[in-house]
py3Dmol code that shows the C-alpha trace and the ligand (Angstrom):
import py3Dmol

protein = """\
ATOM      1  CA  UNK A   1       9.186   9.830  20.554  1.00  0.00           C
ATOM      2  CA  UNK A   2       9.065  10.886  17.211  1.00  0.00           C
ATOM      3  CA  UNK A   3       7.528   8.191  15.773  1.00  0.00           C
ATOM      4  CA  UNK A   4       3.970   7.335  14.264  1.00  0.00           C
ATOM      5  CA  UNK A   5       2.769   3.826  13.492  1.00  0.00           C
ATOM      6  CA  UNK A   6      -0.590   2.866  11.268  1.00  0.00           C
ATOM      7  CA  UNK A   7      -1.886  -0.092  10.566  1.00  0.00           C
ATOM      8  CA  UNK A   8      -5.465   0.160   8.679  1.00  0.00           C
ATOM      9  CA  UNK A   9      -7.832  -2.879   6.962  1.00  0.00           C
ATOM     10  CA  UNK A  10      -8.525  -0.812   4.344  1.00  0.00           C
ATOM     11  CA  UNK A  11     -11.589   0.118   1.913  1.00  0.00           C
ATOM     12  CA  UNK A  12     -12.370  -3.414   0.796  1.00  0.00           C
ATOM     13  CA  UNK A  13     -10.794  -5.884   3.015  1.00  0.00           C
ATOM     14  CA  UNK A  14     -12.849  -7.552   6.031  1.00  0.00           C
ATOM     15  CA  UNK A  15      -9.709  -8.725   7.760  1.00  0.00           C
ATOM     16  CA  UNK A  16      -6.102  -6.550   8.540  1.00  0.00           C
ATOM     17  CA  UNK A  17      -3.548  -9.351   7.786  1.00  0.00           C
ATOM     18  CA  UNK A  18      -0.722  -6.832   7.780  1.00  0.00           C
ATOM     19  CA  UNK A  19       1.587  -6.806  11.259  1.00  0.00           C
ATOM     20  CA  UNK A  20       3.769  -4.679  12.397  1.00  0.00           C
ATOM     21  CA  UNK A  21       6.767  -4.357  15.777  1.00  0.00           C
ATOM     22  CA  UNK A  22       7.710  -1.253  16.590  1.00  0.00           C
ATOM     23  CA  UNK A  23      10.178  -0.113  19.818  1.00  0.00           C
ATOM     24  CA  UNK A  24      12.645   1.857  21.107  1.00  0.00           C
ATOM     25  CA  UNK A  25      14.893   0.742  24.247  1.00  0.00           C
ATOM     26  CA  UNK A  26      17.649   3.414  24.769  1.00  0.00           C
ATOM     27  CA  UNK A  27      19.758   4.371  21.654  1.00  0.00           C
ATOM     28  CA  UNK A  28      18.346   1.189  19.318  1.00  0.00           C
ATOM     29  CA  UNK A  29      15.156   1.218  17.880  1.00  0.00           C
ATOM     30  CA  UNK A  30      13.337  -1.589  16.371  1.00  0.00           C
ATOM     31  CA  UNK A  31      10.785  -1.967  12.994  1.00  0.00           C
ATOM     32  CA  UNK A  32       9.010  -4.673  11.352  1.00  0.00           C
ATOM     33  CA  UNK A  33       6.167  -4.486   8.846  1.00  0.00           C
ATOM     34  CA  UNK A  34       4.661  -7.778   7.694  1.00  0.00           C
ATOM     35  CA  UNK A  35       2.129  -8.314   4.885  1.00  0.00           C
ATOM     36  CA  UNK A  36       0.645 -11.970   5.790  1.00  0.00           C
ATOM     37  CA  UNK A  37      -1.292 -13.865   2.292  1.00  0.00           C
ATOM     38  CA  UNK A  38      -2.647 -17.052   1.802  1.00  0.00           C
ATOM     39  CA  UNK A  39      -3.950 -20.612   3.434  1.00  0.00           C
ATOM     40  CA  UNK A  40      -7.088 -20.090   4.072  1.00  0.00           C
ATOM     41  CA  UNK A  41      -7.250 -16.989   6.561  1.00  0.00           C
ATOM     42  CA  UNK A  42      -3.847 -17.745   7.981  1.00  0.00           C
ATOM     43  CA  UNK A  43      -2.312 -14.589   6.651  1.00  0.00           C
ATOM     44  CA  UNK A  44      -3.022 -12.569   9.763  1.00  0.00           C
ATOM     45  CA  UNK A  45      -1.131 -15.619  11.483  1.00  0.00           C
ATOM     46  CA  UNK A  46       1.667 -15.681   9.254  1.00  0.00           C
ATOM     47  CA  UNK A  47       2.412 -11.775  10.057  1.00  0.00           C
ATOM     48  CA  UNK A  48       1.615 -12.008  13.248  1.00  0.00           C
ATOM     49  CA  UNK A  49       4.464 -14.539  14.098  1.00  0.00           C
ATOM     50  CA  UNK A  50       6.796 -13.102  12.221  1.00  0.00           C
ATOM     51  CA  UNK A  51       6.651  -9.508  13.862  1.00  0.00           C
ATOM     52  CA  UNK A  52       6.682 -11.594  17.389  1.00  0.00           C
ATOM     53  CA  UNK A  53       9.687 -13.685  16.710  1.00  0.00           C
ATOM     54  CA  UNK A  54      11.351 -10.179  15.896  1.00  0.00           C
ATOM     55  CA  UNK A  55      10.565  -8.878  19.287  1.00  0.00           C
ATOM     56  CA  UNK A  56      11.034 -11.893  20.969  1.00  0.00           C
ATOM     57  CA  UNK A  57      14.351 -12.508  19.576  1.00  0.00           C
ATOM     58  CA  UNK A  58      15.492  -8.706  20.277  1.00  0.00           C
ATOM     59  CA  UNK A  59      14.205  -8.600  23.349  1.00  0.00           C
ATOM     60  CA  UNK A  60      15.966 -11.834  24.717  1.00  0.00           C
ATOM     61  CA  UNK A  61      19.244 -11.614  22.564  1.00  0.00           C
ATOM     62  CA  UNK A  62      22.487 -11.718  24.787  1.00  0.00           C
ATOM     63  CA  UNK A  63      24.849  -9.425  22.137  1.00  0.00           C
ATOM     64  CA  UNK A  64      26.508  -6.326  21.899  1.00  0.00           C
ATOM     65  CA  UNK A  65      24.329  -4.135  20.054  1.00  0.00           C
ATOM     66  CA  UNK A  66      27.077  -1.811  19.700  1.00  0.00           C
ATOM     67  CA  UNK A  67      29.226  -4.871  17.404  1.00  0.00           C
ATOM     68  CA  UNK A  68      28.678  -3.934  13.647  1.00  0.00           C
ATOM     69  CA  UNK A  69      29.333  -7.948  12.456  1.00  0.00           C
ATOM     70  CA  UNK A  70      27.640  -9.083  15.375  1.00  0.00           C
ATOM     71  CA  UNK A  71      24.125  -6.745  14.850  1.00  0.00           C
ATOM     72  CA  UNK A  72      24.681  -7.370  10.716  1.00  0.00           C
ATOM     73  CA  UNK A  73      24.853 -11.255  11.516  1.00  0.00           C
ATOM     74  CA  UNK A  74      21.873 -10.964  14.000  1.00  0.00           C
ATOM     75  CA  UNK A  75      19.387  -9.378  11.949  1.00  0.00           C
ATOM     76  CA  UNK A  76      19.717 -12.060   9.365  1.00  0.00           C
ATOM     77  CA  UNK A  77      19.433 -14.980  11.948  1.00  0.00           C
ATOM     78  CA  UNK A  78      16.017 -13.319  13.718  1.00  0.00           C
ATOM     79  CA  UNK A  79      14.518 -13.202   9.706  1.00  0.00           C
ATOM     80  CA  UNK A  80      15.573 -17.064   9.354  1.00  0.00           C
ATOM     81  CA  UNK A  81      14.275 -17.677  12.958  1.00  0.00           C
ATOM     82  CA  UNK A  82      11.062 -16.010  12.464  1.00  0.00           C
ATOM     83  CA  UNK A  83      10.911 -17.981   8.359  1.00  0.00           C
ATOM     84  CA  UNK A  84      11.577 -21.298  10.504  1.00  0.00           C
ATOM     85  CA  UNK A  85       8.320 -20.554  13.058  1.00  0.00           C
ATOM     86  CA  UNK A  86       6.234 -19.913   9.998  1.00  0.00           C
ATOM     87  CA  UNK A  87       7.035 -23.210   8.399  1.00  0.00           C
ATOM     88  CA  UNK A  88       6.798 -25.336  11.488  1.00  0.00           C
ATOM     89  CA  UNK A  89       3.045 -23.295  12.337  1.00  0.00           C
ATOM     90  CA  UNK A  90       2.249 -24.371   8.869  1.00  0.00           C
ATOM     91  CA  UNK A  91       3.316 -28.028   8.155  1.00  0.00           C
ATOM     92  CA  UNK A  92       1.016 -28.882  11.665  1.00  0.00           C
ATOM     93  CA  UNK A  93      -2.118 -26.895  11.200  1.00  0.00           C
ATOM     94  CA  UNK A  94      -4.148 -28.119   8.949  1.00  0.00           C
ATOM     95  CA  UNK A  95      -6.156 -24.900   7.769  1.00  0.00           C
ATOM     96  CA  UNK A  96      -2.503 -23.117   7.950  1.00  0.00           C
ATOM     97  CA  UNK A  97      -0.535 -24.895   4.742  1.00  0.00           C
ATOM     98  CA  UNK A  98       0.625 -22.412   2.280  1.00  0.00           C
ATOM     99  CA  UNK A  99       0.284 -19.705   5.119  1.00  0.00           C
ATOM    100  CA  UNK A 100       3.069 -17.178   4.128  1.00  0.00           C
ATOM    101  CA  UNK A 101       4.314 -13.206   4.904  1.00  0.00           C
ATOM    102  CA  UNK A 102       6.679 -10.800   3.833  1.00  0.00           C
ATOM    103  CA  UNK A 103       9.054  -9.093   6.656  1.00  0.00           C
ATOM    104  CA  UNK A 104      10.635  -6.145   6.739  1.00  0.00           C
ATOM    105  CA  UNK A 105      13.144  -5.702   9.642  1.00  0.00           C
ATOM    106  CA  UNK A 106      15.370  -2.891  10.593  1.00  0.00           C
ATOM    107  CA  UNK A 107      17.356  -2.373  13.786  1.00  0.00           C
ATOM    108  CA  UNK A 108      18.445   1.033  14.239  1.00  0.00           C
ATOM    109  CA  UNK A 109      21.446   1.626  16.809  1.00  0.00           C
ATOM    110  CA  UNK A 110      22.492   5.045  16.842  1.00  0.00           C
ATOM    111  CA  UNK A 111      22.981   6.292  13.156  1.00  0.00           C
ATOM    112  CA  UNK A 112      23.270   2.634  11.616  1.00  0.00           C
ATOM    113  CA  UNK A 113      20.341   0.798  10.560  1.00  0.00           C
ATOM    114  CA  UNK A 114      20.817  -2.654  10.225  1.00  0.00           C
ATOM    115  CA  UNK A 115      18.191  -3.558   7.473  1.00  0.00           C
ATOM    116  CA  UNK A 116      16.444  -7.489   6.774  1.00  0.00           C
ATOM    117  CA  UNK A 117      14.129  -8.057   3.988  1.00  0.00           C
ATOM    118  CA  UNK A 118      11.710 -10.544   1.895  1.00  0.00           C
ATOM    119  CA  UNK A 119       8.725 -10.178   0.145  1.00  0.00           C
ATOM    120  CA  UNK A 120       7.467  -7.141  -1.003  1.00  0.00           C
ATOM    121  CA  UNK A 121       7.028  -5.028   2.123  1.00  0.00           C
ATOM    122  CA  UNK A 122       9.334  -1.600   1.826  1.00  0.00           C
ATOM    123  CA  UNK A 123      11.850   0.500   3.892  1.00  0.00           C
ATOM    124  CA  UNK A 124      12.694   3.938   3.000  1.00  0.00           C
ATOM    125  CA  UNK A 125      15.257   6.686   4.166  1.00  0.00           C
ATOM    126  CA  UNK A 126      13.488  10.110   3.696  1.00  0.00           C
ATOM    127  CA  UNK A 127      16.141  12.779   3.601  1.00  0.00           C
ATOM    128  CA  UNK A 128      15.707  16.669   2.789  1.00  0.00           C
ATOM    129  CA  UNK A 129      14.260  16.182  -0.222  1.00  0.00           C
ATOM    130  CA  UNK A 130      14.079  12.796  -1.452  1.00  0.00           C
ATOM    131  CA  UNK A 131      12.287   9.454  -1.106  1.00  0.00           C
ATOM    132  CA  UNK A 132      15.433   6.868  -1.318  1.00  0.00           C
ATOM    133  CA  UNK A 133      14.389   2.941  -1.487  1.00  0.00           C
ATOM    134  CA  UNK A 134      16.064   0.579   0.861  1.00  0.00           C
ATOM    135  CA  UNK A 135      14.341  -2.807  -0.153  1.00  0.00           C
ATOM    136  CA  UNK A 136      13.860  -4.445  -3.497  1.00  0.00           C
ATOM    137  CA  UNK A 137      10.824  -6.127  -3.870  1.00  0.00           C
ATOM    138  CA  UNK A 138      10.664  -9.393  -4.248  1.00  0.00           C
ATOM    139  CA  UNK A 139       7.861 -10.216  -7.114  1.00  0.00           C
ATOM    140  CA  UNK A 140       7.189 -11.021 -10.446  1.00  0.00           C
ATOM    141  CA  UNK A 141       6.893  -7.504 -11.659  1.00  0.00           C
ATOM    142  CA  UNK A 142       9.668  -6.136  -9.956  1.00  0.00           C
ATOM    143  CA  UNK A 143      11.767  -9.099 -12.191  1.00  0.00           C
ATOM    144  CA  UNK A 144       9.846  -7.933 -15.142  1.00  0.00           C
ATOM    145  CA  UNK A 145      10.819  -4.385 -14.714  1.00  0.00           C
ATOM    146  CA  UNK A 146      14.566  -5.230 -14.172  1.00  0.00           C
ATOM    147  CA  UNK A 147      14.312  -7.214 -17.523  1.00  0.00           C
ATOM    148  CA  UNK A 148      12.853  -4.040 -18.741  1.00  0.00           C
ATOM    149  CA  UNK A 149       9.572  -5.735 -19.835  1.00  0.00           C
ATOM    150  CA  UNK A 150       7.471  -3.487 -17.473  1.00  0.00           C
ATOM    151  CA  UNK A 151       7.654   0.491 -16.796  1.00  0.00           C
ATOM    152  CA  UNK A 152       7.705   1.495 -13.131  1.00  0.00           C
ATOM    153  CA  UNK A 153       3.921   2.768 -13.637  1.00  0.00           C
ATOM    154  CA  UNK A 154       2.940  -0.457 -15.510  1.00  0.00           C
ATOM    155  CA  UNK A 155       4.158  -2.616 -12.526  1.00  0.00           C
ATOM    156  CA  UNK A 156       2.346  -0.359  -9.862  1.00  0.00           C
ATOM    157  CA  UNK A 157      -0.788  -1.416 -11.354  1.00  0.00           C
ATOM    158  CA  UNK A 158      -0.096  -4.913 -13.316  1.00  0.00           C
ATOM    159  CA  UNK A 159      -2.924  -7.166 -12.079  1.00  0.00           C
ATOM    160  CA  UNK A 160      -0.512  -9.683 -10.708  1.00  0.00           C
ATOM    161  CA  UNK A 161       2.135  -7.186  -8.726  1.00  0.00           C
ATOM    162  CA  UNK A 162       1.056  -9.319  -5.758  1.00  0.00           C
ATOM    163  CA  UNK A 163       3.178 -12.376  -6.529  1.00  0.00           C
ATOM    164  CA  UNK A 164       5.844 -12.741  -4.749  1.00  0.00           C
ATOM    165  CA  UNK A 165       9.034 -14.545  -5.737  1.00  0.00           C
ATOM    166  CA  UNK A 166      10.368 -14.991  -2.505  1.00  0.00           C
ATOM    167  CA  UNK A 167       7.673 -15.189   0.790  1.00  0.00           C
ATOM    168  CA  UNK A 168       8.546 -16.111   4.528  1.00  0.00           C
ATOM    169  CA  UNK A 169       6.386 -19.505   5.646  1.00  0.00           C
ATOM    170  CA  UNK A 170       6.937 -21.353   2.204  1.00  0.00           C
ATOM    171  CA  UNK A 171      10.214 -23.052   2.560  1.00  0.00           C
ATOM    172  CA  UNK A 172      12.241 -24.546   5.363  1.00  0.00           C
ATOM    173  CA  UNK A 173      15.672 -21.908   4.242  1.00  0.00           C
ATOM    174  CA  UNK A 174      15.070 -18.604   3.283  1.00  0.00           C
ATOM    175  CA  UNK A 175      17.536 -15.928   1.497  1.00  0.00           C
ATOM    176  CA  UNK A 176      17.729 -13.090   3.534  1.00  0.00           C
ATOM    177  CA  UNK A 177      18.622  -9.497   1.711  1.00  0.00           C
ATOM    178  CA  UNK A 178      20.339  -7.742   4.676  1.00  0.00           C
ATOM    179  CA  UNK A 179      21.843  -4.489   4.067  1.00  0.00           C
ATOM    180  CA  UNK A 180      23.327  -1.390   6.455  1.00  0.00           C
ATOM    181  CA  UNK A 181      22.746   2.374   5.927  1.00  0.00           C
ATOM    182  CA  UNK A 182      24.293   5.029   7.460  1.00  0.00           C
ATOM    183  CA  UNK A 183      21.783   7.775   8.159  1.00  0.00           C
ATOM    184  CA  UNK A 184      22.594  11.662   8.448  1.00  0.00           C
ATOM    185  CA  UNK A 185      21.299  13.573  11.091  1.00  0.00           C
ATOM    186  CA  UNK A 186      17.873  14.478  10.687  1.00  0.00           C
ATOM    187  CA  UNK A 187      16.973  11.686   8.420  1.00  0.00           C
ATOM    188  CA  UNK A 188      13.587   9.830   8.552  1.00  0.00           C
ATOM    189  CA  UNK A 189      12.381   6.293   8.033  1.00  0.00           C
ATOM    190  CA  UNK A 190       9.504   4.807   6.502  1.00  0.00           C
ATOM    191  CA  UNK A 191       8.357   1.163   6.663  1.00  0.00           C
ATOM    192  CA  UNK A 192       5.049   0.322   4.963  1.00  0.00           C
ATOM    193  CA  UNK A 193       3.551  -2.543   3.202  1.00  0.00           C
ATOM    194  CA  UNK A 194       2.043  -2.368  -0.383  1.00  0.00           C
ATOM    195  CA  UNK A 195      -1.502  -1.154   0.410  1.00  0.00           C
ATOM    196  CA  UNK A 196       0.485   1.875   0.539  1.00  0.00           C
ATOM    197  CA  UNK A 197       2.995   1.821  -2.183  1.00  0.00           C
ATOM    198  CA  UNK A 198       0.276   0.316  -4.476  1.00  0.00           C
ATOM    199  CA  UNK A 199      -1.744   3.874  -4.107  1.00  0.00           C
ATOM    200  CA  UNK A 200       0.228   6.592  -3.280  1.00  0.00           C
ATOM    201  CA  UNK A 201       3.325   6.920  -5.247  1.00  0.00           C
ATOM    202  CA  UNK A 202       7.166   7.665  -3.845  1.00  0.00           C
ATOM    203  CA  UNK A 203       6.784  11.305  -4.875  1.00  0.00           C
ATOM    204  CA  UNK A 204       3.579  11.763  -2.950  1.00  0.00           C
ATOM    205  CA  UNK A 205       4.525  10.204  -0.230  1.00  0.00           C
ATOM    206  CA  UNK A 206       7.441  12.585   0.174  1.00  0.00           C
ATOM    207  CA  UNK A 207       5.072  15.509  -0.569  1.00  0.00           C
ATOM    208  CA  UNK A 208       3.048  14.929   2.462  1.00  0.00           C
ATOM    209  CA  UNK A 209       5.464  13.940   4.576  1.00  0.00           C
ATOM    210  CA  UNK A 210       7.233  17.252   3.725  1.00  0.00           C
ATOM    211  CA  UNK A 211       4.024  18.851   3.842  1.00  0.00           C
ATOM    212  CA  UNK A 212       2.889  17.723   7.187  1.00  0.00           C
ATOM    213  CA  UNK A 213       6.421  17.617   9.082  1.00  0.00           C
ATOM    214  CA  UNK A 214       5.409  15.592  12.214  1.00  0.00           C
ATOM    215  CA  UNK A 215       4.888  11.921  12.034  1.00  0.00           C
ATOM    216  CA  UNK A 216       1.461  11.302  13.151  1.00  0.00           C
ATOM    217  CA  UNK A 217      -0.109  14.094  10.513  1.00  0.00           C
ATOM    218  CA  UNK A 218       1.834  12.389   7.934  1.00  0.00           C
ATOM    219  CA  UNK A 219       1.092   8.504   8.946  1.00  0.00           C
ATOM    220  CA  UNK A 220      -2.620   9.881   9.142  1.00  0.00           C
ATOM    221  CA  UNK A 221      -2.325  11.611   5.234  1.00  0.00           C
ATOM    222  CA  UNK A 222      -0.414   8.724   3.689  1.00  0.00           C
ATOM    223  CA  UNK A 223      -3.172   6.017   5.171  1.00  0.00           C
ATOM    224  CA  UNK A 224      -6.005   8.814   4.059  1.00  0.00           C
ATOM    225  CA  UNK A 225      -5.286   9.130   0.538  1.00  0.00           C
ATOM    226  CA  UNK A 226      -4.361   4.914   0.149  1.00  0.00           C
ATOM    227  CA  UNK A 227      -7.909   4.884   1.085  1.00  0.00           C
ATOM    228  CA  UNK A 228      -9.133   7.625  -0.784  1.00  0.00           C
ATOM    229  CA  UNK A 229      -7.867   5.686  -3.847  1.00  0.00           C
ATOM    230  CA  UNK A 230      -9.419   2.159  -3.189  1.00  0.00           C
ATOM    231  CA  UNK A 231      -7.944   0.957   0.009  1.00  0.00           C
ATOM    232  CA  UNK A 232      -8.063  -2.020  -1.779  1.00  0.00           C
ATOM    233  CA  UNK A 233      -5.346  -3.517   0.562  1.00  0.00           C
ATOM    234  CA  UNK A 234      -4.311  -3.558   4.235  1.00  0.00           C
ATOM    235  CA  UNK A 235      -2.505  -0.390   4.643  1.00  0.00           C
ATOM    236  CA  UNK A 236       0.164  -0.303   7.329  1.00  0.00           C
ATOM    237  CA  UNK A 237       3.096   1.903   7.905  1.00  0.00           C
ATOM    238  CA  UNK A 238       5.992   2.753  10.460  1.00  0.00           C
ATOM    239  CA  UNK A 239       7.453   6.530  10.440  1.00  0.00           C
ATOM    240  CA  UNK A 240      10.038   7.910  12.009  1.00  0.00           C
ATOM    241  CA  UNK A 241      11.312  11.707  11.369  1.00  0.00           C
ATOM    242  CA  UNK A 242      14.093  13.468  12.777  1.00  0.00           C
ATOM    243  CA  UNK A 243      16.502  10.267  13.251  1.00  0.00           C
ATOM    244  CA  UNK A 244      19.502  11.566  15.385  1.00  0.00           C
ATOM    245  CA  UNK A 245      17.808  15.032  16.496  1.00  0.00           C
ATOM    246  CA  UNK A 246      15.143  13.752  18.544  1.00  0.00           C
ATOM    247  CA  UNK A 247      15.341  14.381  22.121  1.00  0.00           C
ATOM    248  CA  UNK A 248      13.981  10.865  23.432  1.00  0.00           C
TER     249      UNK A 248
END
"""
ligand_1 = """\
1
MN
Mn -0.541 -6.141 1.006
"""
view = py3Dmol.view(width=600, height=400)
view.addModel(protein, "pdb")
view.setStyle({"model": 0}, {"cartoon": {"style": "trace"}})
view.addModel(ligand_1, "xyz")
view.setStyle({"model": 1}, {"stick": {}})
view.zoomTo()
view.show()
């Protein structure tokens, strides 16, 4: 399986509160990346449930993975169902109030990915030669940048790009961006949370994915040099290369 998962603590961090779900059953693959924050320690929780509610859910769901509405429709419901778990786990644990995480979902089914996202978590495509964004963050300098009031490079850095304008755990409803992309042979995917993104910029992360070709050399690079800059955050990443050429 062409695929390469990471999920490292970091240069500074004493706890990993980053999560992640990855599997493949047949032709549909499943991703989640989760970037827990907050309530004492509870972040690790946070992430942890949300990433099991996705497999859960997937795991036990009675649809037809081959229905477009149906699959569109069901990746919004598992992000609600997972946003619902977090709340309830919060509002009866003492110790776990104002526990929160971002999610990043995808379900891939043959050449479709079926995409569900909040927070600040990422997904790419990776094609021949570029980097392409799937996911908007959901922060305060990611507004700031749309209202122009930030540069791209100033809201990499800005000392608060870690609020979040929209977090799973926080609030009983959720808004769910959902989105499907039709991927061309030989496509990749990337889903990471911001200890990488926060480092190693879009460009370099398609250099050394380029560079390195398989997954696992480029999951170990890309986790390397987050590290080699600070590792100030958790670092964790999902890669797949080669979507629709892989042999199984
Ligand atoms: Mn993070």
């Amino acid at each position: 399986m062409n695929i390469a998962v990471r999920s490292d603590a970091g240069k500074e961090r004493l706890r990993n509160e980053d999560n992640y779900y990855c599997k493949k059953t047949g032709e549909m693959t499943v991703f989640a990346v989760a970037d827990g924050m907050g309530g004492h320690a509870a972040g690790d929780v946070a992430s942890l449930q949300a990433v099991e509610t996705i497999g859960e859910l997937v795991e036990t769901a009675g649809i037809d993975f081959s229905s477009s509405a149906e699959l569109f429709k069901f990746v919004e419901n598992i992000i609600k169902q997972a946003n619902s778990n977090i709340y309830f786990t919060a509002s009866q644990e003492s110790g776990k109030v104002g526990m929160g995480t971002t999610l990043t979902a995808g379900i891939l089914f043959k050449q479709t990915l079926y995409l569900g996202h909040v927070g600040d978590s990422r997904a790419y495509r990776v094609t021949e030669n570029s980097l392409e964004r799937l996911t908007r963050d959901h922060s305060m300098v990611e507004e700031m940048m749309e209202e122009g009031r930030l540069s791209p490079e100033e809201a990499r850095l800005h000392p608060q790009r870690n609020i979040l304008t929209r977090a799973l755990g926080t609030f009983p409803e959720i808004e769910v961006d959902i989105k499907r992309v039709n991927l061309e042979p030989g496509d990749g995917l990337l889903f990471c949370t911001d200890g990488l993104t926060s480092l190693v910029e879009d460009e370099e992360i398609l250099r050394i994915i380029k560079e390195e070709q398989d997954p696992e050399g480029a999951a170990a690079r890309l986790v390397e040099n987050a590290n080699a800059r600070g590792g100030y955050d958790n670092i964790t990443l999902i890669l797949s290369l080669d979507i629709g050429r892989q042999e199984n």
